[in-house]
LUMROLO-988721 format. One line per 3 residues: their letters; for each residue x, y, z of N, C-alpha, C. Coordinates in Angstrom, 3 decimals, padded with zeros to 6 digits. Example, Ala and Ser with C-alpha at 12.3 -4.5 7.8 and 13.67 -1.06 7.14 Angstrom:
REM LUMROLO-988721
as	013.190:-005.690:007.800:012.300:-004.500:007.800:013.200:-003.300:007.800 ~ 012.850:-002.250:007.080:013.670:-001.060:007.140:012.900:000.030:007.870
This chain:
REM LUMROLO-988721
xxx	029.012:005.726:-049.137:028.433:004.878:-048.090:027.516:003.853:-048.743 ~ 028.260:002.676:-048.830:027.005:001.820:-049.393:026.151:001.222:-048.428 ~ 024.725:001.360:-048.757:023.349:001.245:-047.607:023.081:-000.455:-048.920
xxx	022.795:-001.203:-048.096:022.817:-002.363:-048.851:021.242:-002.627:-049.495 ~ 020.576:-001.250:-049.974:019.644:-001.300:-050.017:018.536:-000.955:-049.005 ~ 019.064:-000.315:-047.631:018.315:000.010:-046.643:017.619:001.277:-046.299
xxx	018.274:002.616:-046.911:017.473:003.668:-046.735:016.796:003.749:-048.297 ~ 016.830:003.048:-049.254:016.353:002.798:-050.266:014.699:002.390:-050.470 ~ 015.048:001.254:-049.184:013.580:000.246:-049.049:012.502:001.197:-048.119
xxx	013.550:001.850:-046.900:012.758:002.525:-046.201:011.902:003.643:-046.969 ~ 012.651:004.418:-047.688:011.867:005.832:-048.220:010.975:005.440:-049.105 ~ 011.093:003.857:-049.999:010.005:003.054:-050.780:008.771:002.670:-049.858
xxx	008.834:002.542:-048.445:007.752:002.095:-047.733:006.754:003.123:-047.516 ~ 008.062:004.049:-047.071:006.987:005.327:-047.000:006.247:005.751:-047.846 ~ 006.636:006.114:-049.075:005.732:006.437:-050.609:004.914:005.728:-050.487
xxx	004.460:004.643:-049.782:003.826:003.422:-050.539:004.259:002.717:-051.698 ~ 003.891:001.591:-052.048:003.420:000.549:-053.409:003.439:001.604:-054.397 ~ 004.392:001.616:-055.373:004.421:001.938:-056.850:003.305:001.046:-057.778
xxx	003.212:002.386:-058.811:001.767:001.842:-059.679:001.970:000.457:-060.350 ~ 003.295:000.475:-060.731:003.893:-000.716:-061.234:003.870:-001.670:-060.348 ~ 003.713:-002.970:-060.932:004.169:-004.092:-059.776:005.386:-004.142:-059.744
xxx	005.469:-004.716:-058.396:007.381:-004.298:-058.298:008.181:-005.462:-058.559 ~ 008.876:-005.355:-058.873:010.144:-005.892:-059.400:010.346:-007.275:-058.480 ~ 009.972:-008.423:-058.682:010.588:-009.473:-057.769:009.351:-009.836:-056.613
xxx	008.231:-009.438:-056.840:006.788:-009.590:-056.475:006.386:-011.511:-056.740 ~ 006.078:-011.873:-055.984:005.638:-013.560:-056.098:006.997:-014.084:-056.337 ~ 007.937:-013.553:-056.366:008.814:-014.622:-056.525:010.150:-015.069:-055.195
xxx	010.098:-016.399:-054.799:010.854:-016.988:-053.933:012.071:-016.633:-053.728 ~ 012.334:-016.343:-052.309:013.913:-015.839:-051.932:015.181:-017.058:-052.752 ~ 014.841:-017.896:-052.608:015.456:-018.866:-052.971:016.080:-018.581:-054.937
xxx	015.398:-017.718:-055.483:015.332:-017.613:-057.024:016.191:-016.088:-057.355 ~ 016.443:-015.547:-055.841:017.333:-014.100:-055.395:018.634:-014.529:-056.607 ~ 018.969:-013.821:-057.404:019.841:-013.782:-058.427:020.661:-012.598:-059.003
xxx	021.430:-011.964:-059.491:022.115:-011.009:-059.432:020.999:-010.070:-060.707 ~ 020.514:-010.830:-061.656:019.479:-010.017:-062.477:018.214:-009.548:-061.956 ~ 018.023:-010.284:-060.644:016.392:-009.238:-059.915:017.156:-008.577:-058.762
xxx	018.214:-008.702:-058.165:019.417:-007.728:-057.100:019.011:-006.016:-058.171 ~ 019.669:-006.194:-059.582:020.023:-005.151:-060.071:018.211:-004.539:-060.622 ~ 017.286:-005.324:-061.311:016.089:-004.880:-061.644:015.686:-004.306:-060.260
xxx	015.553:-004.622:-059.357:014.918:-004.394:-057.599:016.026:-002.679:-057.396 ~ 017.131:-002.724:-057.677:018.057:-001.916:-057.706:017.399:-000.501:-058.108 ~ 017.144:-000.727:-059.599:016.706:000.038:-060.620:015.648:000.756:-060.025
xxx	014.610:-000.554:-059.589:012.807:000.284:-059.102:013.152:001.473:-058.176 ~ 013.881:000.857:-057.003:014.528:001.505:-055.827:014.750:002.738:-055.943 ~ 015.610:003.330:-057.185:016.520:004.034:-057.424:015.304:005.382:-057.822
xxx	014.887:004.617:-058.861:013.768:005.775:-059.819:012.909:006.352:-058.715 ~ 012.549:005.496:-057.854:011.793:006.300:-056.860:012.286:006.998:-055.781 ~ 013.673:006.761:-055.623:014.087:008.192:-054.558:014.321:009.119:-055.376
xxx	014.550:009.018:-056.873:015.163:010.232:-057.687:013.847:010.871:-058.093 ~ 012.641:010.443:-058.571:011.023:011.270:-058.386:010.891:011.582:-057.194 ~ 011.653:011.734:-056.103:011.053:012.333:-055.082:011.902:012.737:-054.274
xxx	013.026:013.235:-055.187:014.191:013.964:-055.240:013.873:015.224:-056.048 ~ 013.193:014.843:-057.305:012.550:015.660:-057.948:012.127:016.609:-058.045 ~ 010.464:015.724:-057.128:009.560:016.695:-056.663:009.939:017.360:-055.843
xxx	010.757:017.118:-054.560:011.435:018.210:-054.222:012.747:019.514:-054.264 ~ 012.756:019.758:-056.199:013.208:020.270:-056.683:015.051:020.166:-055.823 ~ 014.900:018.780:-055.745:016.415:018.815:-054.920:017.336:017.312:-055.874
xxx	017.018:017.708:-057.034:017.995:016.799:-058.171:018.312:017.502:-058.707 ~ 019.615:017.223:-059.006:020.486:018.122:-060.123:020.211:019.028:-060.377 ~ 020.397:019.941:-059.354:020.043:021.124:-059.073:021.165:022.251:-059.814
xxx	022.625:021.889:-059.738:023.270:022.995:-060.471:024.596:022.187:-061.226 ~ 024.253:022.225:-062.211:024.801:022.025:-063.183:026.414:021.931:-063.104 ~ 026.997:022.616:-062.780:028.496:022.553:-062.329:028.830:021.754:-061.908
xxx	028.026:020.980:-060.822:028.245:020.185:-059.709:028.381:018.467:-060.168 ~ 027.066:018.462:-061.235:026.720:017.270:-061.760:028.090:017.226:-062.847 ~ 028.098:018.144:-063.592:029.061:017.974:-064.669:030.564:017.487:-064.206
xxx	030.735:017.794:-063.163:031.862:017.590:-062.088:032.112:015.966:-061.461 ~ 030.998:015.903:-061.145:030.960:014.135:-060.562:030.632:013.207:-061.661 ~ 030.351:014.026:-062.690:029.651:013.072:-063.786:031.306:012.263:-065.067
xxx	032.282:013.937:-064.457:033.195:013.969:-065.535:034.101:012.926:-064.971 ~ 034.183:012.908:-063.540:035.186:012.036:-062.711:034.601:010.505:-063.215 ~ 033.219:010.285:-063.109:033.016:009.241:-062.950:033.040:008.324:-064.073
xxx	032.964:009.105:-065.016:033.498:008.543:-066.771:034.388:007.655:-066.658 ~ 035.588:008.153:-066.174:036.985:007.145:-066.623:036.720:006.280:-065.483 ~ 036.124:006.332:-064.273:036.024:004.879:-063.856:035.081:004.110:-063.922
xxx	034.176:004.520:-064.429:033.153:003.671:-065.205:033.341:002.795:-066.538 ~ 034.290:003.659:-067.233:034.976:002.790:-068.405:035.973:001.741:-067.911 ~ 036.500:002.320:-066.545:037.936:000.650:-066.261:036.845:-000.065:-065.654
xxx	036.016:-000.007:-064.710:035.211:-001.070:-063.919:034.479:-001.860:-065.037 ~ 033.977:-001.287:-066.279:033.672:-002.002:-067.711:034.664:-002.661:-068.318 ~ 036.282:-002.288:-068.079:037.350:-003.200:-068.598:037.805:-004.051:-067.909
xxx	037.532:-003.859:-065.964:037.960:-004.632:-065.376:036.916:-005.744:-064.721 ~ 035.462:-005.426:-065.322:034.883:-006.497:-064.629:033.698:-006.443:-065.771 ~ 033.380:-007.220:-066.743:033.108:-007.257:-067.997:031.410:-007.082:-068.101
xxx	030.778:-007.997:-066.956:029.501:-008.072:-067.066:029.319:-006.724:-066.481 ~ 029.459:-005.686:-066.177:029.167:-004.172:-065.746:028.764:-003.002:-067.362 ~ 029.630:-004.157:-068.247:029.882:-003.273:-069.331:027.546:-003.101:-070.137
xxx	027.059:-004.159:-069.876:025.850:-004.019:-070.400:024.887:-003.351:-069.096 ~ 025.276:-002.657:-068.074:024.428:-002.135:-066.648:024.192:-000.687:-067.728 ~ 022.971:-000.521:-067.072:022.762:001.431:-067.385:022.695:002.078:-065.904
xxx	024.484:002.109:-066.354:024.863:002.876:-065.216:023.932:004.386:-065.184 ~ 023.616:004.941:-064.340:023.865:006.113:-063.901:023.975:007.237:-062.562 ~ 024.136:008.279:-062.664:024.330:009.350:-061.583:024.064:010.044:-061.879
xxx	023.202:010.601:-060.246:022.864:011.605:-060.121:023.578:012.646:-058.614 ~ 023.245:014.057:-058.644:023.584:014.523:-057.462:021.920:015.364:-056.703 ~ 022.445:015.651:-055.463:020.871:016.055:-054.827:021.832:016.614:-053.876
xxx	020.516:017.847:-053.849:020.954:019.175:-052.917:020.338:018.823:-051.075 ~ 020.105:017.574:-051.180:019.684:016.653:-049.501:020.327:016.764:-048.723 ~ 020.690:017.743:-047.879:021.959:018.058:-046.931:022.013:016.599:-046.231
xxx	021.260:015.908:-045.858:021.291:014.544:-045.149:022.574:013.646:-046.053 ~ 022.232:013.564:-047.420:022.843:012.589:-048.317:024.407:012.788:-048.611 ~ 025.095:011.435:-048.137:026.602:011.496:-048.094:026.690:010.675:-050.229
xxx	027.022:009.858:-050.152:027.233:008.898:-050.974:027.122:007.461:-051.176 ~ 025.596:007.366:-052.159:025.274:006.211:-052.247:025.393:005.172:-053.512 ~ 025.865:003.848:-053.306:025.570:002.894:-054.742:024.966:001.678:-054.482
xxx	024.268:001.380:-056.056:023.239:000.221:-055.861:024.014:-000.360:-057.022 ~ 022.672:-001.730:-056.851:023.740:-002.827:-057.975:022.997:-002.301:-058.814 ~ 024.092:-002.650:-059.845:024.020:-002.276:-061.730:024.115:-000.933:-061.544
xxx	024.956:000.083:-060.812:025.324:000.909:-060.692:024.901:002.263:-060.791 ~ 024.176:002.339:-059.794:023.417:003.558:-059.534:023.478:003.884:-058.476 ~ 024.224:005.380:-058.683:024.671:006.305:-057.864:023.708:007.428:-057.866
xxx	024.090:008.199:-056.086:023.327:009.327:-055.999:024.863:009.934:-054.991 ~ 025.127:011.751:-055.344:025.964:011.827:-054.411:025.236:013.192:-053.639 ~ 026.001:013.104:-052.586:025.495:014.891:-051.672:026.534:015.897:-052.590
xxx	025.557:017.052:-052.617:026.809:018.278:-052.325:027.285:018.705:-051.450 ~ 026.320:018.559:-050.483:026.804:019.184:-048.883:027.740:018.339:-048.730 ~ 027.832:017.107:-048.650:028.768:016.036:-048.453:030.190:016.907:-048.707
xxx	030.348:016.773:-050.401:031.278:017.578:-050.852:032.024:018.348:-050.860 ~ 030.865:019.483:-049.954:031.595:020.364:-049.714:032.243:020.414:-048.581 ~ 031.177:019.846:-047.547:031.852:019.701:-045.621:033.311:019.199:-045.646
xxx	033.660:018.194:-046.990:034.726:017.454:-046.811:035.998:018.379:-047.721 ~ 035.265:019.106:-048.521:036.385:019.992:-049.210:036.495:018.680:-050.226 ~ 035.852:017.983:-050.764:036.626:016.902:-051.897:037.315:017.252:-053.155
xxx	038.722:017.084:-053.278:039.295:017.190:-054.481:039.087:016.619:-055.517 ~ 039.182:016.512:-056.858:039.066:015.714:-057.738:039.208:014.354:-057.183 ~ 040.520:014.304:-056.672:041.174:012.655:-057.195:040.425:012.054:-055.785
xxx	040.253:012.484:-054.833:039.096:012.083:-053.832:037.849:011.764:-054.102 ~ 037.361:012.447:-055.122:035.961:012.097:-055.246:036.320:010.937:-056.333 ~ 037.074:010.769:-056.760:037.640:009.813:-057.193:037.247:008.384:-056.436
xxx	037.881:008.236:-055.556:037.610:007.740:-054.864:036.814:007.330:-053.981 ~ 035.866:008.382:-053.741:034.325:008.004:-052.642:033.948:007.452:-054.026 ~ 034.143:007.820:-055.318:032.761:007.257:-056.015:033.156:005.972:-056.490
xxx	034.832:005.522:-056.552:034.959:003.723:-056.785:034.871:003.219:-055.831 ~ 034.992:003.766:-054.839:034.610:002.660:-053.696:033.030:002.139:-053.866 ~ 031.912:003.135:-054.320:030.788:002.693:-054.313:030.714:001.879:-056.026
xxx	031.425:002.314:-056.980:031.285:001.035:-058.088:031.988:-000.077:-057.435 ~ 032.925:000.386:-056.529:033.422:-001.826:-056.525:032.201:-002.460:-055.543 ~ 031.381:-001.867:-054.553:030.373:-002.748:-054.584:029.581:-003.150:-054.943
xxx	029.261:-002.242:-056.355:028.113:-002.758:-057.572:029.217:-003.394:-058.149 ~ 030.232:-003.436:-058.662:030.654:-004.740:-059.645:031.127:-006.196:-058.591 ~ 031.389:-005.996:-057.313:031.639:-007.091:-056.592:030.426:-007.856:-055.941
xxx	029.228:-007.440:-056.951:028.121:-007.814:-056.075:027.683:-007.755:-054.598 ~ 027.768:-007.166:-053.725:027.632:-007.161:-052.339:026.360:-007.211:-052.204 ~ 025.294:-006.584:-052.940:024.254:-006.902:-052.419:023.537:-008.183:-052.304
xxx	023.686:-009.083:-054.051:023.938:-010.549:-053.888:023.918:-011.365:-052.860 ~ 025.764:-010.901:-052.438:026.325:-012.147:-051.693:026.050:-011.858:-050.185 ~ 024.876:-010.555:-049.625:024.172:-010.763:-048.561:022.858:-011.065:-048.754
xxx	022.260:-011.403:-049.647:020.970:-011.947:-049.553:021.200:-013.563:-049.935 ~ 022.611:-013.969:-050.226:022.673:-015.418:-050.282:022.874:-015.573:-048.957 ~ 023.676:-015.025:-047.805:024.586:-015.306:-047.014:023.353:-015.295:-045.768
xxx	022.079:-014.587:-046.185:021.134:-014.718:-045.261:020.284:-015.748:-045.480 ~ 020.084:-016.196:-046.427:019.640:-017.585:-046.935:020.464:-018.844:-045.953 ~ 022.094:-018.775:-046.131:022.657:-019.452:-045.769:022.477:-019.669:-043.957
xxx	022.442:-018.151:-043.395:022.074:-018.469:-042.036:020.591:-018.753:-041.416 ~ 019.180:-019.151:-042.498:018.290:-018.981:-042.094:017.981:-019.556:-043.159 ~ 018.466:-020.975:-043.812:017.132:-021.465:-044.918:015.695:-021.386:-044.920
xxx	015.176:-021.138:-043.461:013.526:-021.221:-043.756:013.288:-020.109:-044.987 ~ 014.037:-018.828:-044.704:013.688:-017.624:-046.035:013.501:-017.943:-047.303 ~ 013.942:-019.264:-048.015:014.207:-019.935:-049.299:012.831:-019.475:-050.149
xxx	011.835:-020.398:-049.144:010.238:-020.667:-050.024:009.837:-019.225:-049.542 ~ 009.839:-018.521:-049.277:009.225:-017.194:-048.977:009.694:-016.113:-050.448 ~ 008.412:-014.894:-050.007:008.757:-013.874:-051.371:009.992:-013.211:-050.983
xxx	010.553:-013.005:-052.317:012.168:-012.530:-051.819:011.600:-010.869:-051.608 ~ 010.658:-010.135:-051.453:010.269:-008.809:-051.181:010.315:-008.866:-049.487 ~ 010.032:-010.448:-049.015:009.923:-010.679:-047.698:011.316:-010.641:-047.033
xxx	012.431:-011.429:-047.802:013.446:-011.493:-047.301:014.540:-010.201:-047.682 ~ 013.759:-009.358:-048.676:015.015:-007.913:-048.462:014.043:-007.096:-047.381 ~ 013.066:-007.322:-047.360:012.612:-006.358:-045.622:013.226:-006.547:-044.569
xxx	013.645:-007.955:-044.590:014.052:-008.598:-043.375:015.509:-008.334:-043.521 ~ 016.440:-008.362:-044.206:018.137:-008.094:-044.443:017.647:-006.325:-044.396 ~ 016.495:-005.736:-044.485:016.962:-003.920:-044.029:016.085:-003.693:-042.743
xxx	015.833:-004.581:-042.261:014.630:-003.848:-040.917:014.989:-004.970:-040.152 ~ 014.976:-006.346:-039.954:014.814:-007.223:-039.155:016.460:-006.823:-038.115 ~ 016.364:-006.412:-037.014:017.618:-006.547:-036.465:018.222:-007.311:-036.059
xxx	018.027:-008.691:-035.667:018.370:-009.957:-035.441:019.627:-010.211:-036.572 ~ 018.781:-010.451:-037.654:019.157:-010.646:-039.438:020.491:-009.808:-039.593 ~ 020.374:-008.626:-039.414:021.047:-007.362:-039.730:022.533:-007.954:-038.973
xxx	022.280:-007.862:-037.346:023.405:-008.299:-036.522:024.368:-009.724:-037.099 ~ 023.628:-009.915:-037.426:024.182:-011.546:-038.034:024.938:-011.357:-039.033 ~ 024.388:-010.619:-039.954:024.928:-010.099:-041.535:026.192:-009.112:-041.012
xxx	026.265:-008.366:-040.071:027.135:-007.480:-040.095:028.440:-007.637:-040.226 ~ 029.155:-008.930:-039.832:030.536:-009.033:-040.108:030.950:-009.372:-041.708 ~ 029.973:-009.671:-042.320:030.065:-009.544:-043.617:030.145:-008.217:-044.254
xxx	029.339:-007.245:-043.545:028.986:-005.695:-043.996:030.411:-005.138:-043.833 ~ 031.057:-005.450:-042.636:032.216:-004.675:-042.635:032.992:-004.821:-043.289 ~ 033.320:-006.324:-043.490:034.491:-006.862:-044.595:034.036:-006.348:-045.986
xxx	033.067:-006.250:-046.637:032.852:-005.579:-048.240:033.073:-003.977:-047.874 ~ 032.823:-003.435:-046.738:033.080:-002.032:-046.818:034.733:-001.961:-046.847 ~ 035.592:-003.073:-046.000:036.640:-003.031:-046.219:037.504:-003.358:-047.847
xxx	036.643:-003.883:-048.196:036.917:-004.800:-049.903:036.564:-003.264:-050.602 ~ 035.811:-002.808:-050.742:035.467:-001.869:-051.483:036.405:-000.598:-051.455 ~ 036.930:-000.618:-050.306:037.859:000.381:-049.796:039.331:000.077:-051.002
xxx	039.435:-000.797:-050.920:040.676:-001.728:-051.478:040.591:-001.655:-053.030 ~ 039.128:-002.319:-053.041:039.370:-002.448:-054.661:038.919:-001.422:-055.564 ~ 038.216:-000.457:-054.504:038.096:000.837:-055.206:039.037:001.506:-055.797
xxx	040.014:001.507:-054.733:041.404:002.673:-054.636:041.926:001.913:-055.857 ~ 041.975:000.911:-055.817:042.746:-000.082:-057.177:041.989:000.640:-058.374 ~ 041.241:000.531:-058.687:040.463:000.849:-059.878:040.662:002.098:-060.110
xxx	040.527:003.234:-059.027:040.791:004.343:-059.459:042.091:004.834:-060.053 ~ 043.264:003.982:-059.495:044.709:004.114:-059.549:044.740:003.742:-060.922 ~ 044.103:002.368:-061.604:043.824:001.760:-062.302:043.631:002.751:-063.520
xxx	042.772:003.692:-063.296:042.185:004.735:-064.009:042.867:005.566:-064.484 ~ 044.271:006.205:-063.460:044.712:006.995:-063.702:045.093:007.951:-062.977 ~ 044.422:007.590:-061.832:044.322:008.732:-060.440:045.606:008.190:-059.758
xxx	046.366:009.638:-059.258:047.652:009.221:-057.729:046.896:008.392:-056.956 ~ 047.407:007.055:-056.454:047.205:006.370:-055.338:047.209:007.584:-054.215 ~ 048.404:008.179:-053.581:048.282:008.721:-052.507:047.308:009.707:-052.437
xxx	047.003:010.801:-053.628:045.941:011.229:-053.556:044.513:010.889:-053.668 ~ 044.659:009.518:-053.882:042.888:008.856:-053.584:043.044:008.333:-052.208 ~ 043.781:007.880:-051.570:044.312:007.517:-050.058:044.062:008.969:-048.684
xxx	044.165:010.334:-049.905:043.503:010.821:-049.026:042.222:011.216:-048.590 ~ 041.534:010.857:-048.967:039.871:011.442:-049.179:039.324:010.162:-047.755 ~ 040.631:009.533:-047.413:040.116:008.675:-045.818:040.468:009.882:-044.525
xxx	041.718:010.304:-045.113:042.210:010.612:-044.072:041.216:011.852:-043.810 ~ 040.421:012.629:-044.756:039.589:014.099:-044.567:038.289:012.676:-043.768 ~ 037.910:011.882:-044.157:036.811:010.817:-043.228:037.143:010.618:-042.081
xxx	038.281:010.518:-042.156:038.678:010.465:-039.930:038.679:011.675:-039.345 ~ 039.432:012.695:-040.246:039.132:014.482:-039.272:037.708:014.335:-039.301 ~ 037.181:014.189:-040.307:035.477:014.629:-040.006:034.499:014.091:-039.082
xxx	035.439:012.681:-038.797:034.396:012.021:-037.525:034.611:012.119:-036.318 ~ 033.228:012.381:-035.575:033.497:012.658:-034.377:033.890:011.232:-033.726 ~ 034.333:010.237:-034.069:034.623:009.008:-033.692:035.234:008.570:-034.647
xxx	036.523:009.052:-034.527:037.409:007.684:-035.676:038.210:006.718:-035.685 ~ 038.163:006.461:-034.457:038.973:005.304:-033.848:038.045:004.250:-034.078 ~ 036.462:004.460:-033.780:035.394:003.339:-033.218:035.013:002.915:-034.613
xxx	034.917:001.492:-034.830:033.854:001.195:-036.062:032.505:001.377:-035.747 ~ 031.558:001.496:-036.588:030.263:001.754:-036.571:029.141:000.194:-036.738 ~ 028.092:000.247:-037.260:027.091:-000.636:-036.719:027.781:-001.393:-038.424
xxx	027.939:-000.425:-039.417:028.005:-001.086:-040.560:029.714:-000.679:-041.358 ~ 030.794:000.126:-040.713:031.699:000.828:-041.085:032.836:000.324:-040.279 ~ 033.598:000.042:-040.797:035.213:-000.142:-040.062:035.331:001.406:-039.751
xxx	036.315:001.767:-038.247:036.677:003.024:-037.964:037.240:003.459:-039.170 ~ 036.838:005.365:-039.482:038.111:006.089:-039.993:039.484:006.131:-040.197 ~ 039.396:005.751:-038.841:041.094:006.075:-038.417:041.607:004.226:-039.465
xxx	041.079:003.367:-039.116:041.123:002.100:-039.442:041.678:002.027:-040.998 ~ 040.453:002.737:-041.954:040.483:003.152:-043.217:041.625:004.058:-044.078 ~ 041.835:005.122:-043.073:042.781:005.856:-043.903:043.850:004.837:-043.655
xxx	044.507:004.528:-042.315:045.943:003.659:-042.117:045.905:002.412:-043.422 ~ 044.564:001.540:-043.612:044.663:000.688:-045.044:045.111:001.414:-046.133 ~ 044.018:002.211:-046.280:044.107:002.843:-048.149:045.579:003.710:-047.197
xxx	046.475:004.453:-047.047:047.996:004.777:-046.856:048.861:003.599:-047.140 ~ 048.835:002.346:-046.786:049.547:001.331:-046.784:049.535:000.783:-047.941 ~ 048.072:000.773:-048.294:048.356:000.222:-049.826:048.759:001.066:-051.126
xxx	048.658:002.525:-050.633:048.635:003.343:-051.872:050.155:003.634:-051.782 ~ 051.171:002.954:-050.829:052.327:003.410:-050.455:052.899:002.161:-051.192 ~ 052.421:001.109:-051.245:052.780:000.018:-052.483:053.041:000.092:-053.506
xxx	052.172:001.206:-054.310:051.435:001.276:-055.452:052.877:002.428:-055.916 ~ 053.379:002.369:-057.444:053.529:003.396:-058.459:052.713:004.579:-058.076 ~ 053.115:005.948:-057.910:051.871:006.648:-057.941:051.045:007.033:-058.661
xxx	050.832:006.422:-059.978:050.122:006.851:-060.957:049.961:005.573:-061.728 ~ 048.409:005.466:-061.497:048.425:004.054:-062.799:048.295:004.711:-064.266 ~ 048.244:003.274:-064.872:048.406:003.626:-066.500:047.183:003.976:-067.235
xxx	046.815:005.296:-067.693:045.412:004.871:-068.306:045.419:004.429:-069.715 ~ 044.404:004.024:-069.860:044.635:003.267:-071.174:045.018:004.230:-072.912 ~ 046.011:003.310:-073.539:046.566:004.650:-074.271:048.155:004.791:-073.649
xx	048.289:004.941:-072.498:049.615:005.795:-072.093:050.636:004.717:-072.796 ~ 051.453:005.240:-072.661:053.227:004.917:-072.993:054.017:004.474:-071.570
């Protein structure tokens, strides 16, 4: 589930102000660039994972991490072959025992996943496969970026203002939010797409990364309906089926014959 930075900012408000000055402090929305997207990313990140921590609910069992960590190798190495500037990010992942937490990514690629998630859904390998490129293709396709330009674009006054002002406003302002949303759906739809690509890409069965939608529509109690920020379930699996029904079932990983 990529949160475009929104339950990120929220659980940062709550903590309060970090000792550090933060990341992108005095400086103009207008100067919003993909190198303070990913530094702002970073701050974000460290502070839900200290307080993930402290509540002894990070990487909690070892099996689990070694598991999402092992999947996420080989597509971390193609999203580095297939989209070049990713190759210098310090990627990383983590998992947390947060029964709340489904699956999250930030830019320059930082992941957090649920176990509960995991398990409610029964995820197979080549599925988790898949929840977790869907969340690298929106750190390598920039999404967070190209909604803090795209809110610029519908609201130049934000330009001369602190860009700390204008990511409050793209995660809290609802006006902003509503406006942004047909953009939100289309990258959740892009990500859907170019995830499954990458993973296939990797090495994974298309049809078996195609299914880890279809266990997302049994699981919702609404999968016909899209959501505030989500194309329907039902919507999702019928794409990723159609396209993975295109596809060879097995891409090439690098090396093969």
């Amino acid at each position: 589930m990529w949160q475009p930075m929104r339950a990120w900012c929220l659980l940062a408000l709550m903590a309060g102000p970090p000792a550090a000055a933060q990341v992108g402090a005095g400086v103009d929305a207008a100067a919003v660039s993909q190198q303070l997207v990913v530094a702002r990313a970073a701050e974000l990140y460290a502070e839900r994972l200290a307080a993930l921590r402290e509540g002894h609910a990070l990487d909690v069992h070892g099996a689990v991490l070694e598991r999402v960590r092992r999947v996420a190798g080989g597509l971390i190495a193609q999203a580095r072959r297939d989209y070049p500037d990713s190759a210098a990010w310090a990627w990383e992942l983590h998992v947390t025992t947060d029964e709340g937490q489904t699956a999250d990514g930030m830019a320059g690629g930082k992941m957090l996943v649920g176990e509960a998630y995991l398990e409610r859904l029964d995820i197979t390998d080549a599925e988790l496969a898949m929840l977790l490129a869907h969340e690298i293709a929106h750190a390598v396709l920039r999404h967070n970026l190209l909604e803090y330009q795209l809110a610029l674009r519908l609201d130049p006054g934000w330009a001369p203002r602190p860009f700390l002002a204008l990511e409050d406003a793209v995660e809290n302002d609802r006006a902003l939010i509503a406006r942004l949303a047909p953009q939100g759906l289309a990258q959740e739809a892009e990500a859907d797409r170019e995830g499954l690509l990458l993973a296939w890409r990797a090495g994974w069965p298309a049809a078996r990364l195609a299914n880890y939608f279809k266990k997302l529509a049994r699981a919702s109690g609404q999968p016909y309906f899209d959501s505030a920020t989500h194309p329907s379930p039902a919507s999702r699996w019928a794409a990723a089926r159609a396209l993975a029904a295109g596809l060879p079932a097995r891409g090439a990983r690098p090396g093969d014959n």
